[in-house]
TIVO-2410 file (N, C-alpha, C; in nm, 3 decimals):
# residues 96
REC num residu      c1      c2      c3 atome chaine
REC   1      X  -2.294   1.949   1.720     N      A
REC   1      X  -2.154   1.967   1.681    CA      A
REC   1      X  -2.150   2.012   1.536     C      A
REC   2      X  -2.035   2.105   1.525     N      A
REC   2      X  -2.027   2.114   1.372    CA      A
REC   2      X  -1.948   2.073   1.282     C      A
REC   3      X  -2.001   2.011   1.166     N      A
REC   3      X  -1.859   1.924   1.114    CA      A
REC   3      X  -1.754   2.051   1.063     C      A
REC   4      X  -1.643   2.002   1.074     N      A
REC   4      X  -1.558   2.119   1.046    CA      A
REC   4      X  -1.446   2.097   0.917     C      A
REC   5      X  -1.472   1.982   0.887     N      A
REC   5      X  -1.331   1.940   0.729    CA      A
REC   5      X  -1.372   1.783   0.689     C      A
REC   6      X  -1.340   1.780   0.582     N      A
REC   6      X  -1.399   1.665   0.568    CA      A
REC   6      X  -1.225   1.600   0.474     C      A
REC   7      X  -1.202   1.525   0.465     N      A
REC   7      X  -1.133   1.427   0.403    CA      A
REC   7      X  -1.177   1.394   0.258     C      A
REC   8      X  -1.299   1.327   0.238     N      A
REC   8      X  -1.386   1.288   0.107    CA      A
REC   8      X  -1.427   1.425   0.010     C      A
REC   9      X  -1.387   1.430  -0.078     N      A
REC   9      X  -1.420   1.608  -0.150    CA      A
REC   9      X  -1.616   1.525  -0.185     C      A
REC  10      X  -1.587   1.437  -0.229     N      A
REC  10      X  -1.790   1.399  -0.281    CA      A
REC  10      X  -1.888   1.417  -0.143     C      A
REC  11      X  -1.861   1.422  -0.064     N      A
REC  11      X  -1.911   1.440   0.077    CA      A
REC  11      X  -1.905   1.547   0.088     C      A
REC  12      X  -1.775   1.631   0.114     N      A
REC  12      X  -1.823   1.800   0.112    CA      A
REC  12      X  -1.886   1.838   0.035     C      A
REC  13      X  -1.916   1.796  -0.107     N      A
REC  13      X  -2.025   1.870  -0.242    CA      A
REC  13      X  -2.139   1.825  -0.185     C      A
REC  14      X  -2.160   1.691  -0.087     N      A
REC  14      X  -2.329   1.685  -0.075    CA      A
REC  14      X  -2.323   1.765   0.041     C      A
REC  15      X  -2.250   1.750   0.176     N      A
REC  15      X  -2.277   1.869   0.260    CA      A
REC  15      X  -2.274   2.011   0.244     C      A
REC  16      X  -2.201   2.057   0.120     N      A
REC  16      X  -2.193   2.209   0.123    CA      A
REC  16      X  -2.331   2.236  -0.008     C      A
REC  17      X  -2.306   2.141  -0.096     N      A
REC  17      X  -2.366   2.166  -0.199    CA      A
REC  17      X  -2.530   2.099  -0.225     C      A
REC  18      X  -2.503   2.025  -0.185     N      A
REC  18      X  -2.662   1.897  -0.223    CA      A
REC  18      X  -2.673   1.848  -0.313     C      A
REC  19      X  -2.501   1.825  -0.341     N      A
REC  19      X  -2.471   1.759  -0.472    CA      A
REC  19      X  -2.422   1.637  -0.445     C      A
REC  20      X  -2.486   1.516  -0.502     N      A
REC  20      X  -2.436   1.326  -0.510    CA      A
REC  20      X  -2.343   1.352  -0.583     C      A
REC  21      X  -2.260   1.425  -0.656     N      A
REC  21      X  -2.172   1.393  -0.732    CA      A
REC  21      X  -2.019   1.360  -0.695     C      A
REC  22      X  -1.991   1.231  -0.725     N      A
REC  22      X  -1.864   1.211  -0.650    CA      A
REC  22      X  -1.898   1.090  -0.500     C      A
REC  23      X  -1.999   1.064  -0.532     N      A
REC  23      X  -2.045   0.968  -0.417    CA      A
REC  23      X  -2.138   0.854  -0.452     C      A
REC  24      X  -2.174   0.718  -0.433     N      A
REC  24      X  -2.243   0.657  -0.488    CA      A
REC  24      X  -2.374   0.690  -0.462     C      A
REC  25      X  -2.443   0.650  -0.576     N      A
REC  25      X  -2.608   0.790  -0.583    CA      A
REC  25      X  -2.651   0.665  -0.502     C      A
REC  26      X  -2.645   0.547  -0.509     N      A
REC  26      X  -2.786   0.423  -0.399    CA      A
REC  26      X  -2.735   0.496  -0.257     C      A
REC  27      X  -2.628   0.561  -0.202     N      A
REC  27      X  -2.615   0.581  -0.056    CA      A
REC  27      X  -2.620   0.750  -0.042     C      A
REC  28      X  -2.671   0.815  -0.156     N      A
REC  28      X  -2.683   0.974  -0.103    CA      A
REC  28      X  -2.779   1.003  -0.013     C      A
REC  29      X  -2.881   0.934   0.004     N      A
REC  29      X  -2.999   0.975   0.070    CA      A
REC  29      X  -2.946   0.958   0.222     C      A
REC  30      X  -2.881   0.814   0.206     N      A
REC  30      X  -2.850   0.753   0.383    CA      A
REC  30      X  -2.727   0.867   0.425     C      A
REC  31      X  -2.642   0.939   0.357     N      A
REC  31      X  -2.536   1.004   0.389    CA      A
REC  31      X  -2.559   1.130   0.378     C      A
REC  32      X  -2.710   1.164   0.334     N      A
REC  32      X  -2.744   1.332   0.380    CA      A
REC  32      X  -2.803   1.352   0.549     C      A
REC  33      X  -2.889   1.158   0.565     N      A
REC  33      X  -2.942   1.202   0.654    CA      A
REC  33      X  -2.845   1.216   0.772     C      A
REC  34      X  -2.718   1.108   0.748     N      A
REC  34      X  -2.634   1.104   0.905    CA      A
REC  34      X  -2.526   1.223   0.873     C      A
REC  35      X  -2.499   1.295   0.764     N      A
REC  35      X  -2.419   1.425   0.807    CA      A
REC  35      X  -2.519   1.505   0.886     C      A
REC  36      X  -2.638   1.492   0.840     N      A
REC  36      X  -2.724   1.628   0.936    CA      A
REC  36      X  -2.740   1.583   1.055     C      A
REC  37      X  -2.735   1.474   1.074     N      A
REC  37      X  -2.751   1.442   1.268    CA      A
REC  37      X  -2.624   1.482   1.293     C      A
REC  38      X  -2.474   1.408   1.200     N      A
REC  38      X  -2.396   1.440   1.324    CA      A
REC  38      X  -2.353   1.624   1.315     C      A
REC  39      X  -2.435   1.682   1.231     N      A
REC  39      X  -2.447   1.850   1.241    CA      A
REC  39      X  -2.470   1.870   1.363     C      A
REC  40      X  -2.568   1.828   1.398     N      A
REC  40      X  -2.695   1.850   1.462    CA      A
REC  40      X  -2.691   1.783   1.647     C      A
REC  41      X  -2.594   1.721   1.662     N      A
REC  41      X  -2.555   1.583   1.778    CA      A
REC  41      X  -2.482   1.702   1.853     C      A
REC  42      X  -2.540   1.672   2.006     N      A
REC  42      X  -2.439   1.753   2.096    CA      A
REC  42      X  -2.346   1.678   2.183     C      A
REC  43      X  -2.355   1.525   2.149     N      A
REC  43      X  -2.285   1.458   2.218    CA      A
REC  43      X  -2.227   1.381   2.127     C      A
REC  44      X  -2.100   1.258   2.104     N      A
REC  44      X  -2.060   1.202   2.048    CA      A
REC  44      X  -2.157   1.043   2.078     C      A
REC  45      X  -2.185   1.045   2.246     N      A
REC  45      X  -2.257   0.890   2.276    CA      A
REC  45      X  -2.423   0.934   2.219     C      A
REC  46      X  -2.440   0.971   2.141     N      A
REC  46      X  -2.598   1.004   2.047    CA      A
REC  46      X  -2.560   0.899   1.963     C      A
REC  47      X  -2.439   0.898   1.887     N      A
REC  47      X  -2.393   0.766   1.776    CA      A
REC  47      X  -2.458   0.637   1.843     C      A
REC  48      X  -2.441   0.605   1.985     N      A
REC  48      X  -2.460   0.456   2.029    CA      A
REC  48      X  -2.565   0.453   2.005     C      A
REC  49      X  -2.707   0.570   2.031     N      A
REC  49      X  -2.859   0.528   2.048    CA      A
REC  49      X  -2.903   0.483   1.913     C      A
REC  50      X  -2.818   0.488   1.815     N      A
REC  50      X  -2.880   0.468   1.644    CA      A
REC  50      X  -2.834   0.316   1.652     C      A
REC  51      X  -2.881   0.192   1.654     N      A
REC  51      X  -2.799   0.082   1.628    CA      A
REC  51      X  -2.800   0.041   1.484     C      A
REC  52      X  -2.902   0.118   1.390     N      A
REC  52      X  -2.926   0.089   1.231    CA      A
REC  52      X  -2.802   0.134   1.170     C      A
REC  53      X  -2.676   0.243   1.227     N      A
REC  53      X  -2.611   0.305   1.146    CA      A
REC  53      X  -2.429   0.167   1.218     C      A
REC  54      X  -2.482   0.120   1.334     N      A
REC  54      X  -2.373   0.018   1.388    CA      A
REC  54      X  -2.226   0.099   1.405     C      A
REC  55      X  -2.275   0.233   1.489     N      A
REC  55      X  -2.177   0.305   1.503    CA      A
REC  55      X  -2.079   0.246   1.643     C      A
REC  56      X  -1.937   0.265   1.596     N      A
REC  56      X  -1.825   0.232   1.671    CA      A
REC  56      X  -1.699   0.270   1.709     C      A
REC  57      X  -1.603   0.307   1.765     N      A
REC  57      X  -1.491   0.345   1.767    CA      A
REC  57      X  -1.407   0.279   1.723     C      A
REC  58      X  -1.282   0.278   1.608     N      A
REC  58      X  -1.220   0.235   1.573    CA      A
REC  58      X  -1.089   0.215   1.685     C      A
REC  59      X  -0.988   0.102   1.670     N      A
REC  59      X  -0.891   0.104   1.776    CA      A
REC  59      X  -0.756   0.095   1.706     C      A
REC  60      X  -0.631   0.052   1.765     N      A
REC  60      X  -0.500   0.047   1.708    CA      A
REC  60      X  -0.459   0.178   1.664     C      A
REC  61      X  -0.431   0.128   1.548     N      A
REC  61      X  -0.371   0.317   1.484    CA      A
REC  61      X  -0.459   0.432   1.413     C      A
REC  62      X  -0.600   0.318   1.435     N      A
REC  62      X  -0.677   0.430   1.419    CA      A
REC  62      X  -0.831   0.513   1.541     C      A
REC  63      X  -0.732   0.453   1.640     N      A
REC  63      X  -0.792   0.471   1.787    CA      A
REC  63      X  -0.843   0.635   1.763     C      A
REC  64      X  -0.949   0.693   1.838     N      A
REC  64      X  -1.010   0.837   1.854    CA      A
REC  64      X  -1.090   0.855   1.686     C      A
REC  65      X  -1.104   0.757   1.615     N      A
REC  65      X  -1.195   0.752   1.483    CA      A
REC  65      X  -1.308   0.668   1.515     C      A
REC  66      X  -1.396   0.734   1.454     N      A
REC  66      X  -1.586   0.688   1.459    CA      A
REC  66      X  -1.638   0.594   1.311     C      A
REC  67      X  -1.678   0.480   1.310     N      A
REC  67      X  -1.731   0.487   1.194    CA      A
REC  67      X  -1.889   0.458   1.210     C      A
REC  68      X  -1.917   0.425   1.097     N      A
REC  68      X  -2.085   0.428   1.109    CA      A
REC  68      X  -2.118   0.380   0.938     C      A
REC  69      X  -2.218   0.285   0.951     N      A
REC  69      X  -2.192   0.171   0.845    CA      A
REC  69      X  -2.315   0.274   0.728     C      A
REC  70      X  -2.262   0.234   0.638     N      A
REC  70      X  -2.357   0.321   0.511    CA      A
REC  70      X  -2.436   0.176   0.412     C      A
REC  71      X  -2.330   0.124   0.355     N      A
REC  71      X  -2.368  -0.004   0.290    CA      A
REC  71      X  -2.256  -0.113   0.372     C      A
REC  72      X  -2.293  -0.246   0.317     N      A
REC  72      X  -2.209  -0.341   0.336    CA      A
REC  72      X  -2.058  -0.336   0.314     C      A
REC  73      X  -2.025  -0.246   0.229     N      A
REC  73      X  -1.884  -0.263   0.251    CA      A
REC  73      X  -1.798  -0.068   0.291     C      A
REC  74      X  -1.915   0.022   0.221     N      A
REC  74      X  -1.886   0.156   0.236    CA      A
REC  74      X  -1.937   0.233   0.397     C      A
REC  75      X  -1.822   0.260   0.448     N      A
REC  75      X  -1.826   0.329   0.607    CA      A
REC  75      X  -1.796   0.468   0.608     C      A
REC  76      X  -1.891   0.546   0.692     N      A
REC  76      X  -1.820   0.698   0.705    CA      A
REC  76      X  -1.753   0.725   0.870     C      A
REC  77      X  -1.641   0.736   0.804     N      A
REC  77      X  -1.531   0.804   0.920    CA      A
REC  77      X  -1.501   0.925   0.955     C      A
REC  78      X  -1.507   0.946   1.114     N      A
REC  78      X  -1.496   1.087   1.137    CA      A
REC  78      X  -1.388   1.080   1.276     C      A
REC  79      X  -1.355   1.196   1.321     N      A
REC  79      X  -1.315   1.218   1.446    CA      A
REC  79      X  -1.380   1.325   1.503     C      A
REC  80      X  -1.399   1.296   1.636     N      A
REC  80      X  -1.510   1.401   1.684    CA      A
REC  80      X  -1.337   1.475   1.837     C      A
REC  81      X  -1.365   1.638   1.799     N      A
REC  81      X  -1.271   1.708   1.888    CA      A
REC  81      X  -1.424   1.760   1.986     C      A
REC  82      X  -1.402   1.706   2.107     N      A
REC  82      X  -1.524   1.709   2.211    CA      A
REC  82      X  -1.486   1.868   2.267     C      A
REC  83      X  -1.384   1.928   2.245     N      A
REC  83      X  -1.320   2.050   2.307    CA      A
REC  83      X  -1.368   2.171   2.238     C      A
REC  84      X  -1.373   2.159   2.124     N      A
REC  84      X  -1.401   2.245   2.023    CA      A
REC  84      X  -1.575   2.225   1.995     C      A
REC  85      X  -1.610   2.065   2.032     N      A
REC  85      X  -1.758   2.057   1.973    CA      A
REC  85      X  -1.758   2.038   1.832     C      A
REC  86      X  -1.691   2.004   1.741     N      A
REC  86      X  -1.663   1.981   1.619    CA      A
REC  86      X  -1.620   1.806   1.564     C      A
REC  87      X  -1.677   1.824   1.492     N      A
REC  87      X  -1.681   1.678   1.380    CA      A
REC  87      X  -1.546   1.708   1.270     C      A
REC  88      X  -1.443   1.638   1.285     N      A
REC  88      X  -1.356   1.658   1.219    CA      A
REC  88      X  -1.287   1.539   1.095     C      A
REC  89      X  -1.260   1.586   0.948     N      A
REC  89      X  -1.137   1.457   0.896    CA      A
REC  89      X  -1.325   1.317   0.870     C      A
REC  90      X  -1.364   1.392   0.803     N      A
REC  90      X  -1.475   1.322   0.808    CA      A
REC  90      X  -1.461   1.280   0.636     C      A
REC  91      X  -1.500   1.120   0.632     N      A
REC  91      X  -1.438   1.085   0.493    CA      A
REC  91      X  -1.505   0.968   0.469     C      A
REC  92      X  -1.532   0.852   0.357     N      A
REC  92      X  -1.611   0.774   0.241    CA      A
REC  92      X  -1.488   0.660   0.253     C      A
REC  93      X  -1.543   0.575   0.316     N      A
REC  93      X  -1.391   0.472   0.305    CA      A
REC  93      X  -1.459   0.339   0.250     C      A
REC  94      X  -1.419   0.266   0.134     N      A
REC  94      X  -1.444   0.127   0.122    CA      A
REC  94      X  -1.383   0.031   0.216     C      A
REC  95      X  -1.441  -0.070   0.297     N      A
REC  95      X  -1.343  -0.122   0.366    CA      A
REC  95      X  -1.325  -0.275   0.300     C      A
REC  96      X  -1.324  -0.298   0.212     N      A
REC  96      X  -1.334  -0.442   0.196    CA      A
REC  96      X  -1.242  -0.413   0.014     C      A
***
């Protein structure tokens, strides 16, 4: 799938650019490697086979959103459009 917009501007500089800037440098390494899988993923259920990243579907009002754990409190959120094949609204959320 291809990611197609991202939400987080420090996330698009490391995906477009290979730039940490704008993102915390202890989690650039873990957040180059899972943008390039979910580049790279032709399915959305590929998320379940990783259980290190504790990927899940969010529910309520933010039902049809993915997250996938980076550190203890920092999660990356995406929505995946299965129609298009695209990773969409993909963004750096503190949750705590």
């Amino acid at each position: 799938m291809k990611i197609r917009d991202f939400i987080h501007k420090g996330l698009k500089r490391l995906y477009d650019e290979d730039s940490a800037k704008g993102i915390p440098a202890s989690s650039a390494s873990k957040l180059r490697k899972i943008l390039v899988f979910l580049d790279s993923m032709d399915d959305a259920e590929e998320l379940l086979e990783l259980p290190v990243w504790k990927a899940h579907r969010l529910t309520g009002d933010r039902k049809g959103t993915w997250s996938l754990s980076v550190t203890g409190n920092l999660r990356l959120t995406f929505r995946i459009d299965a129609a298009e094949r695209e990773v969409r609204e993909v963004n750096l959320e503190d949750y705590h």
